[in-house]
KOLVOLO-688951 format. One record per residue: x, y, z of N, C-alpha, C in turn; residue in three letters. Coordinates in steps of 0.001 Angstrom, whole numbers, plus 500000, padded with zeros to 6 digits. Layout:
N
XYZXYZXYZALA...
//
This chain:
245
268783371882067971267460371995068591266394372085067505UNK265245371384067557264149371238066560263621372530066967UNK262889373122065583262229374368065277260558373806065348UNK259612373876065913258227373524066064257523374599066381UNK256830375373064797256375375909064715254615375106065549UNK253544376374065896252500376063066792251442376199065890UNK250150375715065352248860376360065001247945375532065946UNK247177376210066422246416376092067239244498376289067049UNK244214375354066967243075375450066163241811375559067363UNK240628376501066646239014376664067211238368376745066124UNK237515375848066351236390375815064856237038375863063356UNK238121375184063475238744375420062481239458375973061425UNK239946377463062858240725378277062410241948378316063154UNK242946378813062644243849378767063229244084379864064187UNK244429380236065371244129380896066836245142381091067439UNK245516382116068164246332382046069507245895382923070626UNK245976382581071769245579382808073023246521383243073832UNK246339383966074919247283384430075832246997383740077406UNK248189383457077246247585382483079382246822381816078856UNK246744380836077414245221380659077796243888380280077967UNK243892381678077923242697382667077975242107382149077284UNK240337381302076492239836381645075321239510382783075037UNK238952383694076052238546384848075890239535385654074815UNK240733385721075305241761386212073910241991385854072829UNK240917385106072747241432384314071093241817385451070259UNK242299384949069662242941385710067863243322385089066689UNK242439385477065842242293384567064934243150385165063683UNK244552384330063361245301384349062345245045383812060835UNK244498383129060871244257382307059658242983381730059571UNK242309381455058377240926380288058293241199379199057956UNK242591379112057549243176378243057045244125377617057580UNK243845376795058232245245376108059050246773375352058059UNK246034374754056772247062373877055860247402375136055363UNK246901376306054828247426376713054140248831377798055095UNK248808377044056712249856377935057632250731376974057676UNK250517375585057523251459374546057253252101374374056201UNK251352374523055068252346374902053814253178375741053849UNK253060377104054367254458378089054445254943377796055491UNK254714377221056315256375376486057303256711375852056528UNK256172374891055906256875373459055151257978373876054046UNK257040375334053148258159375881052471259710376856053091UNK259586376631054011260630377456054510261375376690055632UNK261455375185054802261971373843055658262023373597056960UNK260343373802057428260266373388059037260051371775058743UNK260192370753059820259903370040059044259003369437060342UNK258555369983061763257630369553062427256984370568062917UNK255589370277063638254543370904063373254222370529065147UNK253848371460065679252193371186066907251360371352067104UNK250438370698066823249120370822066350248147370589067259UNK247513371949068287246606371583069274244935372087068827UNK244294371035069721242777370851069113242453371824070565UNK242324372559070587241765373914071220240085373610071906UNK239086372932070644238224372433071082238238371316071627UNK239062369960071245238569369364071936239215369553073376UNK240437370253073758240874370581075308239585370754075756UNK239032371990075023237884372185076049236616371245076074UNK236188370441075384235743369811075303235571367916075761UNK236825367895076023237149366383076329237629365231075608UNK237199365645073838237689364747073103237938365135072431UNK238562364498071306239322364729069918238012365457069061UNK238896366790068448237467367527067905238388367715066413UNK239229368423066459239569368218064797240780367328063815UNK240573366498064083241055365672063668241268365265062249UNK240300365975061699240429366653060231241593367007059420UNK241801368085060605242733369041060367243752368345060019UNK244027367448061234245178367108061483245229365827059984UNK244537365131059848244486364249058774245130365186057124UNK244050366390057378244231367141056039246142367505056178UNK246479368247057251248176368218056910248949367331056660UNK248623366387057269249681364863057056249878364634056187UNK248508364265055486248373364047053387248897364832052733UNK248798366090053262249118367433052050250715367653052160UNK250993367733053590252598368403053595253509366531054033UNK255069367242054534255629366569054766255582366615056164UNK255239367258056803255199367483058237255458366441059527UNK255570366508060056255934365657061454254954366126062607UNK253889365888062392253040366819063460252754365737064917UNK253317366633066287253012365833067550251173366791067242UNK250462366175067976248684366425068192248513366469069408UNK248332367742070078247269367291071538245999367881071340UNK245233367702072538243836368663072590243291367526072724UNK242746367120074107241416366193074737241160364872073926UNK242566364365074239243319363117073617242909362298075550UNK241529361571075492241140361494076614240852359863076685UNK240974359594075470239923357406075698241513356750074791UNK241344355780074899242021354813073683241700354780072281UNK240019355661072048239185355881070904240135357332070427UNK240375357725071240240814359400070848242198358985069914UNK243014358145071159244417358522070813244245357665069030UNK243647356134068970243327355628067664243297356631066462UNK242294357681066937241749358539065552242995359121065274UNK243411359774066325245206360798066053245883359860065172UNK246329358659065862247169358091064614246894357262063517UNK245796357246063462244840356720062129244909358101061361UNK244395359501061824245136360692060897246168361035060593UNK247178360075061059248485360679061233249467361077061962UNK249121361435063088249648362069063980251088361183063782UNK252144362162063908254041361372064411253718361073065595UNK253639362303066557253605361933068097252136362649068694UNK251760362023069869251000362672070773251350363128071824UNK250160364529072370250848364839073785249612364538074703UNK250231364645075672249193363646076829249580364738077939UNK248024365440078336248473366672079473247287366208080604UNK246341366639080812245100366427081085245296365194081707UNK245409363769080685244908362805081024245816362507081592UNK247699362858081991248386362302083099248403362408084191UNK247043363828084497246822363834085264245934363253086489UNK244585363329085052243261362764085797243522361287085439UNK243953360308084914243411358752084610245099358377083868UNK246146358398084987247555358237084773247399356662084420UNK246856356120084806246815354479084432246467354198082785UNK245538355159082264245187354772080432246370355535079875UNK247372356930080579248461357343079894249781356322080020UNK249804355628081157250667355222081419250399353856080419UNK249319353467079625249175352108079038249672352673077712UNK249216353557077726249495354218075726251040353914075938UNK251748355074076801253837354861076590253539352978076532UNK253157352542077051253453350821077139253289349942075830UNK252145350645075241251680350292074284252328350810072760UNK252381352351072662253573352419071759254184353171071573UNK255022353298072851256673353428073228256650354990073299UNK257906355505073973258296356814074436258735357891073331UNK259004356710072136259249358178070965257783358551070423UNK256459357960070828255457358223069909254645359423071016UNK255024359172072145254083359707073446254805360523073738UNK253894361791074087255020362987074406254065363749076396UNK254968363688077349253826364256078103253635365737078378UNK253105366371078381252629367611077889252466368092079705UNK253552369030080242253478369273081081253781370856081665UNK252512371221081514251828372654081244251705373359083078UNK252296374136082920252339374755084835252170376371085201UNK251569376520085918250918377838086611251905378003087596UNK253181378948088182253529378697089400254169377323089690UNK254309376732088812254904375286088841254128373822089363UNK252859374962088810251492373782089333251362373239088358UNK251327371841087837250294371613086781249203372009086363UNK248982372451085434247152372720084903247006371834083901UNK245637371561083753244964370705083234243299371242082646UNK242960370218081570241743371035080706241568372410080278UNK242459372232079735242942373342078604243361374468079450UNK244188374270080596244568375382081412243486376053082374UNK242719375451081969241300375904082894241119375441084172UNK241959374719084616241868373975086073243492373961086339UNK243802374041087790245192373911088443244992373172089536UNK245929371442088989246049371071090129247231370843091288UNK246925369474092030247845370416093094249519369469092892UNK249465368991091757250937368304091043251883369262090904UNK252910369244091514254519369730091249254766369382090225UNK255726370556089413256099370132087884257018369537088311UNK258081369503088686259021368798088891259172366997089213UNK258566367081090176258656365714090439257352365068089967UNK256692366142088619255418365335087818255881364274086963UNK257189365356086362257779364791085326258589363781085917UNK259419363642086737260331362555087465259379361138087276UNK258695361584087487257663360708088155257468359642086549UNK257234360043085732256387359502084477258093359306083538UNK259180360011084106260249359276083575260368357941083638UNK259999357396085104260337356374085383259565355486084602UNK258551355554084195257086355268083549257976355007081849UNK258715355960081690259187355928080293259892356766079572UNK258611357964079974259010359322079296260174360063078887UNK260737360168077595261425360654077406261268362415076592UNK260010362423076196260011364046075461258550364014076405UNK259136365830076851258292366448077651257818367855077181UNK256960368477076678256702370014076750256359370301077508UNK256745371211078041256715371917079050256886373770078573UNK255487374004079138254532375660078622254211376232080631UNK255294377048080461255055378050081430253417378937081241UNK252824378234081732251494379708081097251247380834081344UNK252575381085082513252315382745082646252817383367081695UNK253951382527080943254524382958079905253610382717078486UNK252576382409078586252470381805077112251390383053076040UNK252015383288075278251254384228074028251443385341074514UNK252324385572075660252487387102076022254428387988075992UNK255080387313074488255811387237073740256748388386075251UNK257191387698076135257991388262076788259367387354077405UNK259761386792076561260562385805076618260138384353077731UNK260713383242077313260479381779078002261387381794079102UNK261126380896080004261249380360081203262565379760080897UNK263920380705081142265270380137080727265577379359082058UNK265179380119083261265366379209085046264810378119084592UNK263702377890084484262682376829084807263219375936083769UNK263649376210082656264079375002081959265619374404082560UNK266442375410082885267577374920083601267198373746084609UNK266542374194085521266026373369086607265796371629086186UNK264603371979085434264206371017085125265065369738084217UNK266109370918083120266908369693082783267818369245083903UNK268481370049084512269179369589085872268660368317086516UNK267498368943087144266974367427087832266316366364087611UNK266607366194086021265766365446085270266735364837084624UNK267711364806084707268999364237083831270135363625084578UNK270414362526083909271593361586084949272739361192083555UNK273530360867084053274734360411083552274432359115081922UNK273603358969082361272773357509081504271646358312080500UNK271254359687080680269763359695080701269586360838080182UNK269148361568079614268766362857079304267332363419078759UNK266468363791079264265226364562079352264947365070078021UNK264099364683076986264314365676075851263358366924075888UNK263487368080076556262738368881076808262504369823075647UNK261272369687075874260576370919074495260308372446075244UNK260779373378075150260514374236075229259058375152074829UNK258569375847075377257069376230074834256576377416075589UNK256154378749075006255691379638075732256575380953075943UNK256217381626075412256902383268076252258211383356074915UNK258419382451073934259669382867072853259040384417072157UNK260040385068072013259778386859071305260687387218070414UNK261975386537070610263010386979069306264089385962069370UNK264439385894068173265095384719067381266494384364068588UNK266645385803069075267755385940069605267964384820070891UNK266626384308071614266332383323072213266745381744072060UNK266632381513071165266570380176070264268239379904070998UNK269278380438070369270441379576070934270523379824072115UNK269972380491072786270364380163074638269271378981074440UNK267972378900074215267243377794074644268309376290074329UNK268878376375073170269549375585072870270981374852073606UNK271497376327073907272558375996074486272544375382075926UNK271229375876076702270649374817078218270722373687077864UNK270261373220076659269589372191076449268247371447076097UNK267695371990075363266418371797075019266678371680073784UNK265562370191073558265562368912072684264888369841071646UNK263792370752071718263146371176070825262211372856071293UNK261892373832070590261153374815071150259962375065070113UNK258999375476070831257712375309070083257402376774070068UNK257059377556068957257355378803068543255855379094067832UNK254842380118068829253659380568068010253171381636067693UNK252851382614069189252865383946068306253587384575068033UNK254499384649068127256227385471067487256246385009065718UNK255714384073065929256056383877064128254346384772063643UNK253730384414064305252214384940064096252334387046063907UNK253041387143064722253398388515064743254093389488063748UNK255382388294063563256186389016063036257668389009063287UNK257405389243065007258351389295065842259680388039065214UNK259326387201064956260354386447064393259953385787062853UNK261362386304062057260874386060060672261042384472059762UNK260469383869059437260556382835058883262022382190057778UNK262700383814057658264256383420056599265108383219058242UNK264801383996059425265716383777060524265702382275061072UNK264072381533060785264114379901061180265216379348060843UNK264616379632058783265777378668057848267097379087058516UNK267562379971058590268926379969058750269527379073059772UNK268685378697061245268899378036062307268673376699061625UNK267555376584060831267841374735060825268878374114060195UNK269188374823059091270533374682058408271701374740059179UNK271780375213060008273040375792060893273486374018061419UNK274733373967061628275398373220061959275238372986063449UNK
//
């Protein structure tokens, strides 16, 4: 299972939120590369990198950022955050971006998400499928609509999709462990004999001790932010998992 550490950027700091919330911001770092350099040294070797402003905002806002890690580290960074025109998704991978995630816009304007997977392909497009109650939310969690997670994702399989994150937000930044049901479920009914779901895990991780059950369900990858931000999980306990056989 891939280790994907989270920085989460506002005005160009690095942030984490609860549910969220902006109101909870918390600001970890001023320095976002210099939070990518110590993953990088402690052999993470991908990154998720959300634009905080532009969610709230509508479009691609730091893109900077994301340019400045690519150049500097070795990183593998997927990018979301108000990845909203064909202009947006361009700038992401003109900075770099490995992969994008697409949340928001599969919801509101499924026809320009559904052209990007067409355009270039299911390992580059990731759909970002973020749920309240198993509602979808959308714009930066600030709106819930009335999409079933379940058959959101079914739905955009057929379309292509093969890597999905998926962020419980009742669970998210409130380090009380992830959604072990909800990921069962979802790989269950999302997986056939031919086919397998690469589900990213995201939200509610608190101790390392987590990681191999997430693994052992089945999940392609888990995205890990304030627990490393905390403390709660230590950066020699990563290395030891990526190395692990």
């Amino acid at each position: 299972m891939r280790i994907i550490p989270a920085i989460d950027i506002i005005e160009g700091k690095c942030v984490r939120l609860s549910k969220g919330d902006y109101n909870t911001k918390k600001i970890y770092n001023e320095n976002p590369l210099e939070v990518a350099k110590n993953f990088e040294a402690h052999g993470i070797q991908y990154l998720h990198l959300v634009d905080l402003d532009g969610a709230k905002s509508k479009n691609i806002v730091n893109h900077k950022i994301l340019e400045e890690i690519v150049s500097k580290t070795t990183l593998k960074v997927d990018f979301g955050g108000g990845l909203k025109t064909d202009k947006d998704l361009q700038i992401a991978f003109e900075c770099g971006a490995h992969q994008i995630t697409g949340g928001s816009i599969a919801v509101k304007a499924p026809e320009i998400f559904k052209s990007w997977i067409q355009k270039f392909g299911s390992e580059k497009i990731i759909l970002g499928a973020d749920a309240n109650n198993e509602k979808i939310a959308v714009s930066g969690w600030q709106e819930e609509s009335n999409k079933e997670l379940i058959p959101f994702i079914q739905e955009y399989q057929e379309e292509g999709i093969n890597y999905v994150i998926c962020t419980d937000i009742s669970k998210d930044g409130m380090l009380e462990g992830p959604s072990f049901e909800l990921y069962r479920r979802i790989l269950e009914e999302t997986s056939s004999d031919d086919k397998k779901l690469k589900l990213i895990a995201s939200g509610g991780i608190s101790t390392f001790s987590e990681l191999p059950e997430l693994a052992e369900l089945g999940c392609e990858g888990t995205i890990i932010g304030k627990a490393i931000y905390e403390g709660r999980i230590q950066m020699r306990e990563l290395e030891k998992f990526i190395i692990a056989p």
